[in-house]
C-alpha positions in Angstrom: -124.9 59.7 59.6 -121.8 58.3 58.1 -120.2 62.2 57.7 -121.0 62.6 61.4 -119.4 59.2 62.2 -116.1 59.9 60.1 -115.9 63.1 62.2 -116.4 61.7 65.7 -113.5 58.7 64.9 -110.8 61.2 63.0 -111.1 63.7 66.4 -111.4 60.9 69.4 -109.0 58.5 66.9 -106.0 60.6 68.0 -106.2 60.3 71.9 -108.5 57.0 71.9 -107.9 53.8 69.3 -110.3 51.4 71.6 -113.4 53.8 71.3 -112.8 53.5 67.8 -112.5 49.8 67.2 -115.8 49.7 69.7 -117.5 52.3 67.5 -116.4 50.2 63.5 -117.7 47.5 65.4 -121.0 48.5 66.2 -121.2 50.1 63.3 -121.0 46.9 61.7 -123.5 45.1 63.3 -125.7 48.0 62.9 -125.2 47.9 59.1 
């Protein structure tokens, strides 16, 4: 899960910061 994460934040990270805030967010209330 977390290698499938990692992947999804470097490739939208460079067009889109706020998706990834939103998605370390979530993933910390999910953990």
């Amino acid at each position: 899960m977390e290698g499938t994460i990692m992947e999804v934040i470097k490739r939208s990270g460079r067009r889109e910061k706020l998706d990834i805030n939103k998605i370390r967010i979530a993933l910390e209330f999910a953990f």
